[in-house]
Predicted model as a PDB file, atoms N, CA, C, CB and O in Angstrom, pLDDT in the B-factor column:
MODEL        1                                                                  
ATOM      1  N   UNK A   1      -4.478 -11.336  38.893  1.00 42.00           N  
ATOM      2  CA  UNK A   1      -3.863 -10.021  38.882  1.00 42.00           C  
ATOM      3  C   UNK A   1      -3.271  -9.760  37.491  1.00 42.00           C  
ATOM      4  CB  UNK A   1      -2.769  -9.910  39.988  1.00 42.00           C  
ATOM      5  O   UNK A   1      -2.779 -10.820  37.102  1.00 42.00           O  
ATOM      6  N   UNK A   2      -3.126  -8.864  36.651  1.00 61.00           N  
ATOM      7  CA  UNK A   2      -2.858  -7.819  35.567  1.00 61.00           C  
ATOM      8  C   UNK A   2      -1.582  -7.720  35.645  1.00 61.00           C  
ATOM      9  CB  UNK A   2      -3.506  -6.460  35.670  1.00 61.00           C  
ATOM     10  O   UNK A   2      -1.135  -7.031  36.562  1.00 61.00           O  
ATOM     11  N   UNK A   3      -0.516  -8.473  34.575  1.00 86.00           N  
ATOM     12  CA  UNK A   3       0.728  -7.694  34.522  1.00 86.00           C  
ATOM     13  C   UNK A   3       0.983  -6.499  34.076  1.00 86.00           C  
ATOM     14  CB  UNK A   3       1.462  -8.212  33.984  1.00 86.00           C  
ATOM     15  O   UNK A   3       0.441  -6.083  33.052  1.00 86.00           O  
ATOM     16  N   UNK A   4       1.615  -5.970  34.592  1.00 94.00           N  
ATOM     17  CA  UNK A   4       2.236  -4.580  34.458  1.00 94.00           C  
ATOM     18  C   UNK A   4       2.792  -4.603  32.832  1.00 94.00           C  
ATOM     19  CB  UNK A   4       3.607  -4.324  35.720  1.00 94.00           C  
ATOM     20  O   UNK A   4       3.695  -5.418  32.641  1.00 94.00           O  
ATOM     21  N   UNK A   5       2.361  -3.811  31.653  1.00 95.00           N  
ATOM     22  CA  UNK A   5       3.168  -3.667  30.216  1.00 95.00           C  
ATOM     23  C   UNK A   5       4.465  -4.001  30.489  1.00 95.00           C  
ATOM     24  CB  UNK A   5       3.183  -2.191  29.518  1.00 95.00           C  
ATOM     25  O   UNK A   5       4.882  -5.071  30.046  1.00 95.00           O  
ATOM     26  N   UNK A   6       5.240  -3.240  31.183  1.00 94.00           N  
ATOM     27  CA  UNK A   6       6.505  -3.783  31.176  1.00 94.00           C  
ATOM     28  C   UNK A   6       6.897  -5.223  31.188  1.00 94.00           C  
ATOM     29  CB  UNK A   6       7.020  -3.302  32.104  1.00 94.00           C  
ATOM     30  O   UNK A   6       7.694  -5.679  30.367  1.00 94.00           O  
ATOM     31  N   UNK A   7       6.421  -5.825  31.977  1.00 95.00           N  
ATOM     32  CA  UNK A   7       5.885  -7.229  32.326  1.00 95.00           C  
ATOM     33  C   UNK A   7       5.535  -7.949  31.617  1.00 95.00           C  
ATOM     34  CB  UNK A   7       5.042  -7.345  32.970  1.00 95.00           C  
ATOM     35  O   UNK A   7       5.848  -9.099  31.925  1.00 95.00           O  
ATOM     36  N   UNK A   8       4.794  -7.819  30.416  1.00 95.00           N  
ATOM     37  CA  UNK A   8       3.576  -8.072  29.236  1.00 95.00           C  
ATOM     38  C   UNK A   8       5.289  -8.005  28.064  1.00 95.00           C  
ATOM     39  CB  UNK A   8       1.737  -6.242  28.994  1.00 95.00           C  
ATOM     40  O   UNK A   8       5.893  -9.006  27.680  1.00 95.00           O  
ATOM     41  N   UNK A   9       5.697  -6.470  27.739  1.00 94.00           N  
ATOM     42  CA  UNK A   9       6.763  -6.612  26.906  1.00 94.00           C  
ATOM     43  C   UNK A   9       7.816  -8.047  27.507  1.00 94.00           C  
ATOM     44  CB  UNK A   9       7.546  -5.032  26.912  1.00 94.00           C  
ATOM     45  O   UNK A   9       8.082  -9.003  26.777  1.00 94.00           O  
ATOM     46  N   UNK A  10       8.264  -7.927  28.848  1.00 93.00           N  
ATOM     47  CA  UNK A  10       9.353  -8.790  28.907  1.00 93.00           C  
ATOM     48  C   UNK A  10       9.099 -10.229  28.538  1.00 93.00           C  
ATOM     49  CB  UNK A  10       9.875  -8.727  30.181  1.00 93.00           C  
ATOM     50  O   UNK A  10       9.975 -10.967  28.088  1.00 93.00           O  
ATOM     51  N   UNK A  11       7.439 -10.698  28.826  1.00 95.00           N  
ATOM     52  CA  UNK A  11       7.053 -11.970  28.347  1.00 95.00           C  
ATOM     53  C   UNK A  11       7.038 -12.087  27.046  1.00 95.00           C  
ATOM     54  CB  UNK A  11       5.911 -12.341  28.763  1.00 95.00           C  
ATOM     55  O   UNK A  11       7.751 -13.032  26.708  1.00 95.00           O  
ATOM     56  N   UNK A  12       6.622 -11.634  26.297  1.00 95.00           N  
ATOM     57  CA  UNK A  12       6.868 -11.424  24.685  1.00 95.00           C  
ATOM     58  C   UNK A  12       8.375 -11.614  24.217  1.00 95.00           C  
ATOM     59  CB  UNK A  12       6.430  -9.853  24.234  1.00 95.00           C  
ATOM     60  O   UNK A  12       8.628 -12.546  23.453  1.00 95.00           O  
ATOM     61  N   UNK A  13       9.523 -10.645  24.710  1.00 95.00           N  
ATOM     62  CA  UNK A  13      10.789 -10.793  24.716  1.00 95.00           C  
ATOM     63  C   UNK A  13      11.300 -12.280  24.965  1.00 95.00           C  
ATOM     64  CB  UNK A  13      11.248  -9.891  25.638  1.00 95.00           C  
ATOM     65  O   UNK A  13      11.997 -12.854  24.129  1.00 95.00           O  
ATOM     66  N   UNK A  14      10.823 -13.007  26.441  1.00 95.00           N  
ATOM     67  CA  UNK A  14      11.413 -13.823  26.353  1.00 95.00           C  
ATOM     68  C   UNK A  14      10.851 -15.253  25.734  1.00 95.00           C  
ATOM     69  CB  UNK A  14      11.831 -13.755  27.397  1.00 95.00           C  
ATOM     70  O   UNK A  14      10.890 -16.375  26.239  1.00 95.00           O  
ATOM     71  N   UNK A  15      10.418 -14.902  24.706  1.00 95.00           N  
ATOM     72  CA  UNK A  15       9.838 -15.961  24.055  1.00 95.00           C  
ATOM     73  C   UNK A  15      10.416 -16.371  22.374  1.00 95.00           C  
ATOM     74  CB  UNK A  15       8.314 -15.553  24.098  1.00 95.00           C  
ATOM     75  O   UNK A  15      10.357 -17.299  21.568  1.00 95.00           O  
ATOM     76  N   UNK A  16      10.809 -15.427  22.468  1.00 95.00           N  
ATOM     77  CA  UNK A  16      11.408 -15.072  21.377  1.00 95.00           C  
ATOM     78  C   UNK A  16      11.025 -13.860  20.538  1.00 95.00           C  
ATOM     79  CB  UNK A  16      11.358 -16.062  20.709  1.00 95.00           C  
ATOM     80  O   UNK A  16      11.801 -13.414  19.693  1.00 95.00           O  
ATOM     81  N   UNK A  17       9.840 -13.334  20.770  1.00 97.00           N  
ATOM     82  CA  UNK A  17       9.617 -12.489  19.777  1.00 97.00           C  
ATOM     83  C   UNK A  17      10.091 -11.265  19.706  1.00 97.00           C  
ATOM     84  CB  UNK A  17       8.561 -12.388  19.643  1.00 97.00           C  
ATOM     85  O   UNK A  17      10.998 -11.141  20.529  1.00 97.00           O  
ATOM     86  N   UNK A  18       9.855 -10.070  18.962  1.00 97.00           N  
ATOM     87  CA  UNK A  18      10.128  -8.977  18.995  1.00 97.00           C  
ATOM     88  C   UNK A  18       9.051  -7.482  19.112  1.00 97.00           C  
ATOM     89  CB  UNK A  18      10.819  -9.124  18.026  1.00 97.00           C  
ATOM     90  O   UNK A  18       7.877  -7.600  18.761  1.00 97.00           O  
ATOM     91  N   UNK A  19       9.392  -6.594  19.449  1.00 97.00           N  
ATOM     92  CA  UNK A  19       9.084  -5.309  19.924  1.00 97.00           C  
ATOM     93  C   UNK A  19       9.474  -4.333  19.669  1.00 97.00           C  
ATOM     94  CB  UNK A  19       9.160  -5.169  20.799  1.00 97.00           C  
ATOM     95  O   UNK A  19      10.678  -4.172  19.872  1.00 97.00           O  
ATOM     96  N   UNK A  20       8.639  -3.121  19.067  1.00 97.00           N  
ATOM     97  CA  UNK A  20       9.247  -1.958  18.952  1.00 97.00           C  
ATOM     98  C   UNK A  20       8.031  -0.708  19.057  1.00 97.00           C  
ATOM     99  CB  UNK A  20      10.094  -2.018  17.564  1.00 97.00           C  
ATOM    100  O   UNK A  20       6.837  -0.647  18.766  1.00 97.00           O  
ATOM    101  N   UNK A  21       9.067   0.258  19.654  1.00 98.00           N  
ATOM    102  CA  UNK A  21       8.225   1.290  19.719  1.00 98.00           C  
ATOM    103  C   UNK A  21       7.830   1.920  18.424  1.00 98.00           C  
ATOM    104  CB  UNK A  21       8.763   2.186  20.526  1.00 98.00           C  
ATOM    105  O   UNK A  21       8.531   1.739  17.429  1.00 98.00           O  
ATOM    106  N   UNK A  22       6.344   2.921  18.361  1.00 98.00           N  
ATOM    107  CA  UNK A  22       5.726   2.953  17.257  1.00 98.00           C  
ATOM    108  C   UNK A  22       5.747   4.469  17.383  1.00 98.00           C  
ATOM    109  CB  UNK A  22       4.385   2.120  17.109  1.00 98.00           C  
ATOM    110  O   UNK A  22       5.992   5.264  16.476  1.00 98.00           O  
ATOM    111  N   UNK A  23       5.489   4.712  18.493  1.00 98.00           N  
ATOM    112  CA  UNK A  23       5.472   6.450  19.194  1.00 98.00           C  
ATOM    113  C   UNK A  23       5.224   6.117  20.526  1.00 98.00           C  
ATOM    114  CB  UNK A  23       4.111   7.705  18.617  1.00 98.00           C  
ATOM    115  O   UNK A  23       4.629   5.211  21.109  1.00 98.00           O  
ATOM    116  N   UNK A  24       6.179   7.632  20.998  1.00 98.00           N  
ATOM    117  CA  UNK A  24       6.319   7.515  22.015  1.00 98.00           C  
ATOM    118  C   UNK A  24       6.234   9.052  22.686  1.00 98.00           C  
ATOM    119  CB  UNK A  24       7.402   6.722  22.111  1.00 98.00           C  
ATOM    120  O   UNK A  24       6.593   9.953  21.927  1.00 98.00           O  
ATOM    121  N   UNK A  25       5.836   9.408  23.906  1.00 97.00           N  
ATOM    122  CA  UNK A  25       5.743  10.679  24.141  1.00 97.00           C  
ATOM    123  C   UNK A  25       4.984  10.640  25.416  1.00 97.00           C  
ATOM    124  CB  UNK A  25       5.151  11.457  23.019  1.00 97.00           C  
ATOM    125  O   UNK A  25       4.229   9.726  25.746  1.00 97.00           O  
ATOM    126  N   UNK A  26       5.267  11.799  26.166  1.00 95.00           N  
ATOM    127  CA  UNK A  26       5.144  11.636  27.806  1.00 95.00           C  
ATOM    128  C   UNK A  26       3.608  11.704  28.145  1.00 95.00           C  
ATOM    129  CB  UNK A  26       6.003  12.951  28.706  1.00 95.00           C  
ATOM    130  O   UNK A  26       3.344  12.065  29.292  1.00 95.00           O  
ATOM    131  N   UNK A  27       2.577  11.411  27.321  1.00 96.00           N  
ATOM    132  CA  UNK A  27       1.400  11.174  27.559  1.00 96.00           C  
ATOM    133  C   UNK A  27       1.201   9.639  27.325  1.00 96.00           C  
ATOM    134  CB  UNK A  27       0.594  12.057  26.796  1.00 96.00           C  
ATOM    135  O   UNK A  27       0.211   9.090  27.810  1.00 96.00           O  
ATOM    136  N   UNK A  28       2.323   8.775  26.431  1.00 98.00           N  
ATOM    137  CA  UNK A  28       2.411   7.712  26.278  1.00 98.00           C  
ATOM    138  C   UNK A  28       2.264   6.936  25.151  1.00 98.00           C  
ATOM    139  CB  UNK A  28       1.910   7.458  26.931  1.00 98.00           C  
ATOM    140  O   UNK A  28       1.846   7.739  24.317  1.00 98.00           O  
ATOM    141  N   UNK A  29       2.364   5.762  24.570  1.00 98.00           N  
ATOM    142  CA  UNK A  29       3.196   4.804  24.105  1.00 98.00           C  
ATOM    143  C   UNK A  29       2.801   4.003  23.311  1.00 98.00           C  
ATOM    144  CB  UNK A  29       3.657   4.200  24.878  1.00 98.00           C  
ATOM    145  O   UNK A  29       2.310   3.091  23.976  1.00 98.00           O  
ATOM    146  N   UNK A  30       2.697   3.741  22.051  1.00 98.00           N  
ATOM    147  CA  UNK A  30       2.254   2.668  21.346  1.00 98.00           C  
ATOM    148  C   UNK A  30       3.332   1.787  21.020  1.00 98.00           C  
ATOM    149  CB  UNK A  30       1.579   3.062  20.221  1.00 98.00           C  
ATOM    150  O   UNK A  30       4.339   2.405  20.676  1.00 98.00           O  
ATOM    151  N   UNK A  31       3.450   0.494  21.017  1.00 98.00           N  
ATOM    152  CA  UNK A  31       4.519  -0.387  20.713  1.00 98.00           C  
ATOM    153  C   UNK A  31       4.109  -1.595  20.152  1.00 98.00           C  
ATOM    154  CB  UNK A  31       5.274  -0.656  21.806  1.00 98.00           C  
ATOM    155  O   UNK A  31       3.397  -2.403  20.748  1.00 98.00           O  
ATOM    156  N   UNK A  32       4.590  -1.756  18.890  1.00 98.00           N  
ATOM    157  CA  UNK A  32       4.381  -3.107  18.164  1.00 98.00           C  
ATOM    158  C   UNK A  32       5.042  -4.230  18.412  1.00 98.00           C  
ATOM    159  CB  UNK A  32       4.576  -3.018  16.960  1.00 98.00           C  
ATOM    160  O   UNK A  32       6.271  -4.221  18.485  1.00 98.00           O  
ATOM    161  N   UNK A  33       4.255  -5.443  18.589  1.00 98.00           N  
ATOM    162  CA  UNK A  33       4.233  -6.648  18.831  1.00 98.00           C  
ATOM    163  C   UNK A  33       4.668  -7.460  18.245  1.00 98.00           C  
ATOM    164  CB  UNK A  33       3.459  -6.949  18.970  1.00 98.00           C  
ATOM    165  O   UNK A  33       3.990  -8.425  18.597  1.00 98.00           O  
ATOM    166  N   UNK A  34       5.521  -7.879  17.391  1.00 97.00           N  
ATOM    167  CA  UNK A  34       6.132  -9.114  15.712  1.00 97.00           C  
ATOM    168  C   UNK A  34       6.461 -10.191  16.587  1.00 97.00           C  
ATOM    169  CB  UNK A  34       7.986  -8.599  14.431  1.00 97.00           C  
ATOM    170  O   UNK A  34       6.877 -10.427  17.722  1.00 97.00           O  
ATOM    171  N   UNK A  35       5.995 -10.859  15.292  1.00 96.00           N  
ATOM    172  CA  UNK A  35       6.881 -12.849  15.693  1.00 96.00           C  
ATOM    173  C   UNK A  35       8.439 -12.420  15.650  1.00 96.00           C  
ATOM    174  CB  UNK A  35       6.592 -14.597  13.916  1.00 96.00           C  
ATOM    175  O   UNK A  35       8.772 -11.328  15.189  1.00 96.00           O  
ATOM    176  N   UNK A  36       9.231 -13.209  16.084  1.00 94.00           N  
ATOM    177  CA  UNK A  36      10.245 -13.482  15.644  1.00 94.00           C  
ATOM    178  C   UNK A  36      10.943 -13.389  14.417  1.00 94.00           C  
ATOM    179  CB  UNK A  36      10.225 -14.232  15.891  1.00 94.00           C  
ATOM    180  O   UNK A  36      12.143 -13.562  14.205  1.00 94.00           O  
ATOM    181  N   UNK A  37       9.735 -12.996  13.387  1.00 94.00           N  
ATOM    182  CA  UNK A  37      10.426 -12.933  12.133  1.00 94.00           C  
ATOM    183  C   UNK A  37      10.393 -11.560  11.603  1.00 94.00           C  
ATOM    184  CB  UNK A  37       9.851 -13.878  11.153  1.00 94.00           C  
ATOM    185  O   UNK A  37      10.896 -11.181  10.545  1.00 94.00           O  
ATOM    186  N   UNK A  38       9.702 -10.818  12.516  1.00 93.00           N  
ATOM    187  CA  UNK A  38       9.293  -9.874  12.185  1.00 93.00           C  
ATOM    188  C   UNK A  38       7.565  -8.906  11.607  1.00 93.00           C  
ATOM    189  CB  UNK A  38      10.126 -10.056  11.589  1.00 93.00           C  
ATOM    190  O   UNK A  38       7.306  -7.833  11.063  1.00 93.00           O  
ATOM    191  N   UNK A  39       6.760 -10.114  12.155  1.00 96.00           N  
ATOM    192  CA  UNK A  39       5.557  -9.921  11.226  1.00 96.00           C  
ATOM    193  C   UNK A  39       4.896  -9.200  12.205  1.00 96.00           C  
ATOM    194  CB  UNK A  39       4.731 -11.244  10.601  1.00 96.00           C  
ATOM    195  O   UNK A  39       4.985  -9.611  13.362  1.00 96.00           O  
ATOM    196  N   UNK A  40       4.194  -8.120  11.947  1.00 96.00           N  
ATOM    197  CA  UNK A  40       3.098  -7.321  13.275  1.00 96.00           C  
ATOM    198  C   UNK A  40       2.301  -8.706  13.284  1.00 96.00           C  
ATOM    199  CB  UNK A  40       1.830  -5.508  12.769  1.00 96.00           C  
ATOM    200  O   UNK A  40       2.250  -9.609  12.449  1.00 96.00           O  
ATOM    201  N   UNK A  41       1.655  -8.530  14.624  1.00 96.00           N  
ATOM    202  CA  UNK A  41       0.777  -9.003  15.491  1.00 96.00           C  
ATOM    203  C   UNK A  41      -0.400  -8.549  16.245  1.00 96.00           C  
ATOM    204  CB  UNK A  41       1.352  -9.308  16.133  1.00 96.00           C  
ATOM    205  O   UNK A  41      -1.531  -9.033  16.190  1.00 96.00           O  
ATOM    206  N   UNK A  42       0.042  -7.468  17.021  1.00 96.00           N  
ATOM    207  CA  UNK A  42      -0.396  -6.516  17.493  1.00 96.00           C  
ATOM    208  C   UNK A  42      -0.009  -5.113  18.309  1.00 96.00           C  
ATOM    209  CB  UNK A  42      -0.920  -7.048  17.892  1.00 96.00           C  
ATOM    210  O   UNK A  42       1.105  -4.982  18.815  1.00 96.00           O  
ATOM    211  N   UNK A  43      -0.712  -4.402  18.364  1.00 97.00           N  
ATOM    212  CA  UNK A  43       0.155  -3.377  19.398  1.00 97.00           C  
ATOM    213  C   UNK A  43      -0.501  -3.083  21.014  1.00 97.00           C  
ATOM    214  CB  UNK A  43       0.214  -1.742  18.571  1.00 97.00           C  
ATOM    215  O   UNK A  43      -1.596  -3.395  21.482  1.00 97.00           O  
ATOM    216  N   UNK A  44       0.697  -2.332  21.641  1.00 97.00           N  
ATOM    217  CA  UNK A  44       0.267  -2.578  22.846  1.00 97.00           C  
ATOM    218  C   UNK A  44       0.071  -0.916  23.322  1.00 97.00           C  
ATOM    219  CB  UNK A  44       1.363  -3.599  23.717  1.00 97.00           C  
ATOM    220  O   UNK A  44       0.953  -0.126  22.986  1.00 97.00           O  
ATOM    221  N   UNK A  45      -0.717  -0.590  23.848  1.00 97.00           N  
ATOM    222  CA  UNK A  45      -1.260   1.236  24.055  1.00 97.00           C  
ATOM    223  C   UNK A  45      -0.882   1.466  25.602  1.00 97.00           C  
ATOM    224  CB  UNK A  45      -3.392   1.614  23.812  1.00 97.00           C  
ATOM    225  O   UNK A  45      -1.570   0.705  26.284  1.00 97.00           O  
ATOM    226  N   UNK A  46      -0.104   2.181  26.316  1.00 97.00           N  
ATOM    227  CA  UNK A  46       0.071   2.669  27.388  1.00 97.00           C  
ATOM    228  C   UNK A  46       0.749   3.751  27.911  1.00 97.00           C  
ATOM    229  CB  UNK A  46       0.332   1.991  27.797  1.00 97.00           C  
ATOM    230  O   UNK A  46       1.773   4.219  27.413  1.00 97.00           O  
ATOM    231  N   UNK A  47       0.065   4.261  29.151  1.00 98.00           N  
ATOM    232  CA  UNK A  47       0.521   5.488  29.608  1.00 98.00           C  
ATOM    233  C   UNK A  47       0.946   5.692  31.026  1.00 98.00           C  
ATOM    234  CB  UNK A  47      -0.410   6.339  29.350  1.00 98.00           C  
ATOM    235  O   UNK A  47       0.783   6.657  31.773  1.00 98.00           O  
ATOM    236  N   UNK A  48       2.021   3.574  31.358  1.00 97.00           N  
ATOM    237  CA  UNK A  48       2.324   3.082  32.262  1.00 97.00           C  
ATOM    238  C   UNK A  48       3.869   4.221  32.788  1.00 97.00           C  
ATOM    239  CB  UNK A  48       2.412   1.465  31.848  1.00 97.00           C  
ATOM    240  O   UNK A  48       4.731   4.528  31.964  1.00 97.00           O  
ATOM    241  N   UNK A  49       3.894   4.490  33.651  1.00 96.00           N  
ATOM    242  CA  UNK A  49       5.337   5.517  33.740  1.00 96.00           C  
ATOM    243  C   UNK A  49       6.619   4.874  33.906  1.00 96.00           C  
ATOM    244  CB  UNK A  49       5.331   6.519  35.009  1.00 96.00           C  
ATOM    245  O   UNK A  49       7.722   5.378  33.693  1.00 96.00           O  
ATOM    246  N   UNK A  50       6.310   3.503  34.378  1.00 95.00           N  
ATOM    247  CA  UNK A  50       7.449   2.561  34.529  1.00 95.00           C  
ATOM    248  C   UNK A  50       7.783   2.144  33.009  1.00 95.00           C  
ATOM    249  CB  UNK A  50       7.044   1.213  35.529  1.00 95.00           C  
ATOM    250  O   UNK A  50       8.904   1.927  32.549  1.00 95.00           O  
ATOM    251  N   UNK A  51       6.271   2.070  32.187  1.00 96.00           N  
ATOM    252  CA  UNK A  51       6.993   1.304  31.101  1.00 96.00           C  
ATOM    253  C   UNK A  51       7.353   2.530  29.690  1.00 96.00           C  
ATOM    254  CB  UNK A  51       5.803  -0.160  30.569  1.00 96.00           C  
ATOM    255  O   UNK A  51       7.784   2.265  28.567  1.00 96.00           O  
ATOM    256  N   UNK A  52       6.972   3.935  30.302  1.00 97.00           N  
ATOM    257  CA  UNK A  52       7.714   5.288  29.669  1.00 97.00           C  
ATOM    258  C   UNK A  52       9.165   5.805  29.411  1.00 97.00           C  
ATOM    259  CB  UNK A  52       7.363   6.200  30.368  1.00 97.00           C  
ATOM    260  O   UNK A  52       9.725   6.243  28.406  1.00 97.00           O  
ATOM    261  N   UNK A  53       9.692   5.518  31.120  1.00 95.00           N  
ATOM    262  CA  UNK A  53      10.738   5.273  31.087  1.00 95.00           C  
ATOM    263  C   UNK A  53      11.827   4.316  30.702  1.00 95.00           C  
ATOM    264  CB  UNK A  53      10.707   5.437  31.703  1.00 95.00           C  
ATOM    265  O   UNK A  53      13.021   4.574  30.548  1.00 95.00           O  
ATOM    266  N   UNK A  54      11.264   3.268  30.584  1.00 95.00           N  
ATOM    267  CA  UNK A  54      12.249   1.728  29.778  1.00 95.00           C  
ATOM    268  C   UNK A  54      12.264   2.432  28.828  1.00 95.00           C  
ATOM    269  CB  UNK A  54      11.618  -0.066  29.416  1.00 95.00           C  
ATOM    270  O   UNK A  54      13.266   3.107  28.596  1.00 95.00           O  
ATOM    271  N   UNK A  55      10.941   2.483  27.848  1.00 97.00           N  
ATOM    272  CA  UNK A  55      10.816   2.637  26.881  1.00 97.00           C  
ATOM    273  C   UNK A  55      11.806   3.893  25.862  1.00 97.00           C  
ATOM    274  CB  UNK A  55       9.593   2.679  27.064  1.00 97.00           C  
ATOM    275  O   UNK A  55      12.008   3.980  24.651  1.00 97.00           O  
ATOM    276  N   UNK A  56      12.204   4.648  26.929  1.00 96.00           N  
ATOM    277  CA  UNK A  56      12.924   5.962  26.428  1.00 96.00           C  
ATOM    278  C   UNK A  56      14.177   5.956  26.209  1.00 96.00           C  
ATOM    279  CB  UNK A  56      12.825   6.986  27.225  1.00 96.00           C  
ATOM    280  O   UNK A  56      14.780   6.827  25.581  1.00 96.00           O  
ATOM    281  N   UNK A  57      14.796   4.688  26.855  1.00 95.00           N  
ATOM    282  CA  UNK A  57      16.161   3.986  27.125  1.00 95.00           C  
ATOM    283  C   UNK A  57      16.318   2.659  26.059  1.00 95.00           C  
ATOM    284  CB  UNK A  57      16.208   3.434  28.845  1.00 95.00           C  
ATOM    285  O   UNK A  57      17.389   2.369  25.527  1.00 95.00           O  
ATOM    286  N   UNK A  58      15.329   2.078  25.898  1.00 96.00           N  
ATOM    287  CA  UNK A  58      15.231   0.825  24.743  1.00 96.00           C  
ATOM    288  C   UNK A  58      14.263   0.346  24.260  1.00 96.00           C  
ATOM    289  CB  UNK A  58      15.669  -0.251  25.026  1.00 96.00           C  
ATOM    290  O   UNK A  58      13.608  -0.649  24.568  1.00 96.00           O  
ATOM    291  N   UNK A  59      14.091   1.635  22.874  1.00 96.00           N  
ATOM    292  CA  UNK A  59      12.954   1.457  21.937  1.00 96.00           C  
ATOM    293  C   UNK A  59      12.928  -0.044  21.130  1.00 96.00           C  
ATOM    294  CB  UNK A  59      13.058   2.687  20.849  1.00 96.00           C  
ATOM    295  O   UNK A  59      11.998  -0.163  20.332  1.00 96.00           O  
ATOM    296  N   UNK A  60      13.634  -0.925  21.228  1.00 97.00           N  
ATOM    297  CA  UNK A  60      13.402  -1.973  20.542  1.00 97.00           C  
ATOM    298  C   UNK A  60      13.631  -3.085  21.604  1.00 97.00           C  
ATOM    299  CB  UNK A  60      14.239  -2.020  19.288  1.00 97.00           C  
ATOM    300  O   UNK A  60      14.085  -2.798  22.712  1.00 97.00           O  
ATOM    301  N   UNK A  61      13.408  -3.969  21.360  1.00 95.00           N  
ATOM    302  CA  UNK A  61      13.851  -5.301  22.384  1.00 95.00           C  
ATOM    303  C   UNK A  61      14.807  -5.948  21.204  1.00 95.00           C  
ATOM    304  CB  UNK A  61      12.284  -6.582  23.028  1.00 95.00           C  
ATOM    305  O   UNK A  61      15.202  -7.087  21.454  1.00 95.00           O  
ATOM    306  N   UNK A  62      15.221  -5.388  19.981  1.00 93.00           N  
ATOM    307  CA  UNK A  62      16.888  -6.058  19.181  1.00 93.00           C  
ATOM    308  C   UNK A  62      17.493  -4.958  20.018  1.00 93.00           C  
ATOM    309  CB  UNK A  62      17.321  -5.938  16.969  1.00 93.00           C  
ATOM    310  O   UNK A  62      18.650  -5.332  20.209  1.00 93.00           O  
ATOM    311  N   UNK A  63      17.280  -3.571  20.733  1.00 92.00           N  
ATOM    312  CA  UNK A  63      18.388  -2.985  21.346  1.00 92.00           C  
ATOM    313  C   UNK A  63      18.674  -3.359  22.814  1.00 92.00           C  
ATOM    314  CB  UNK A  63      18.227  -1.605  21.239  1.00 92.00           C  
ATOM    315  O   UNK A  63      17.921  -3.927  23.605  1.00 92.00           O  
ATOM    316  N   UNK A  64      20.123  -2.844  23.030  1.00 88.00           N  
ATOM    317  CA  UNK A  64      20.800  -3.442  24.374  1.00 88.00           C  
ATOM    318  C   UNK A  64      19.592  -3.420  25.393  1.00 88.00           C  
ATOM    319  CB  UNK A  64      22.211  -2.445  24.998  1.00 88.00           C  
ATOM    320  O   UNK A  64      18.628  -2.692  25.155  1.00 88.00           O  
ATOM    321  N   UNK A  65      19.639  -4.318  26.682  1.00 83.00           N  
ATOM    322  CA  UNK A  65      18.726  -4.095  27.820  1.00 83.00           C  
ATOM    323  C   UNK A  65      19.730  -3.074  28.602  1.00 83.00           C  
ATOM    324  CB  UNK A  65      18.239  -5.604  28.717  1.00 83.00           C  
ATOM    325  O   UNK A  65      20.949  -2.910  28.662  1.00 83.00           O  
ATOM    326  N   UNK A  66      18.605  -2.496  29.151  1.00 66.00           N  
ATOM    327  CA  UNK A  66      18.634  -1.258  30.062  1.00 66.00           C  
ATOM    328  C   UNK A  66      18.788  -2.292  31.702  1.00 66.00           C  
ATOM    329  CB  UNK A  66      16.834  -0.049  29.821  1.00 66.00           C  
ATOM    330  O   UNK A  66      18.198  -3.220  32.255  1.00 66.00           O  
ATOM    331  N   UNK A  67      20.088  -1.303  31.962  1.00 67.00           N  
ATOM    332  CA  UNK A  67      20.658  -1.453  33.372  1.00 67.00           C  
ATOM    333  C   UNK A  67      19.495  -0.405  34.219  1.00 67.00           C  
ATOM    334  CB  UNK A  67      22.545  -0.869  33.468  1.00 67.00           C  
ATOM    335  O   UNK A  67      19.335   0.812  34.127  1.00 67.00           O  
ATOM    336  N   UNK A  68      18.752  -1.481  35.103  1.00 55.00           N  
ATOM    337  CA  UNK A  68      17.896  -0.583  36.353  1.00 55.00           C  
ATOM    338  C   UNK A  68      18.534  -0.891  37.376  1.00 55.00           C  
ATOM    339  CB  UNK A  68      16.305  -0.882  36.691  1.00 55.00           C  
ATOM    340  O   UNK A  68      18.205  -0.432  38.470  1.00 55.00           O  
TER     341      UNK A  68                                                      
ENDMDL                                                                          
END                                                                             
């Protein structure tokens, strides 16, 4: 089974690395992927509505986590 982006970001997060949104807009979402140090990696493309809404609340994973 396919994790859900949101899912996909939080595994990335808890690994150490980092995340940030690239654009964002209610058709949906590009978000870059960095090591830990900051280096792109890759990006991630979606027009998941669960992961629209995180995303609108905490464009970075250095910003606070969002209370659901």
């Amino acid at each position: 089974m396919a994790d859900s982006p949101l899912g996909k970001l939080a595994r990335w997060e808890d690994h150490g690395a980092i995340w940030r949104v690239k654009s964002l807009s209610h058709d949906g979402a590009v978000v870059e992927l960095l090591t830990c140090h900051g280096e792109s990696v890759d990006e991630m493309r979606s027009a998941d509505p669960e992961l629209l809404w995180y995303l609108a609340s905490r464009p970075s994973s250095e910003s606070p986590e969002v209370n659901t």
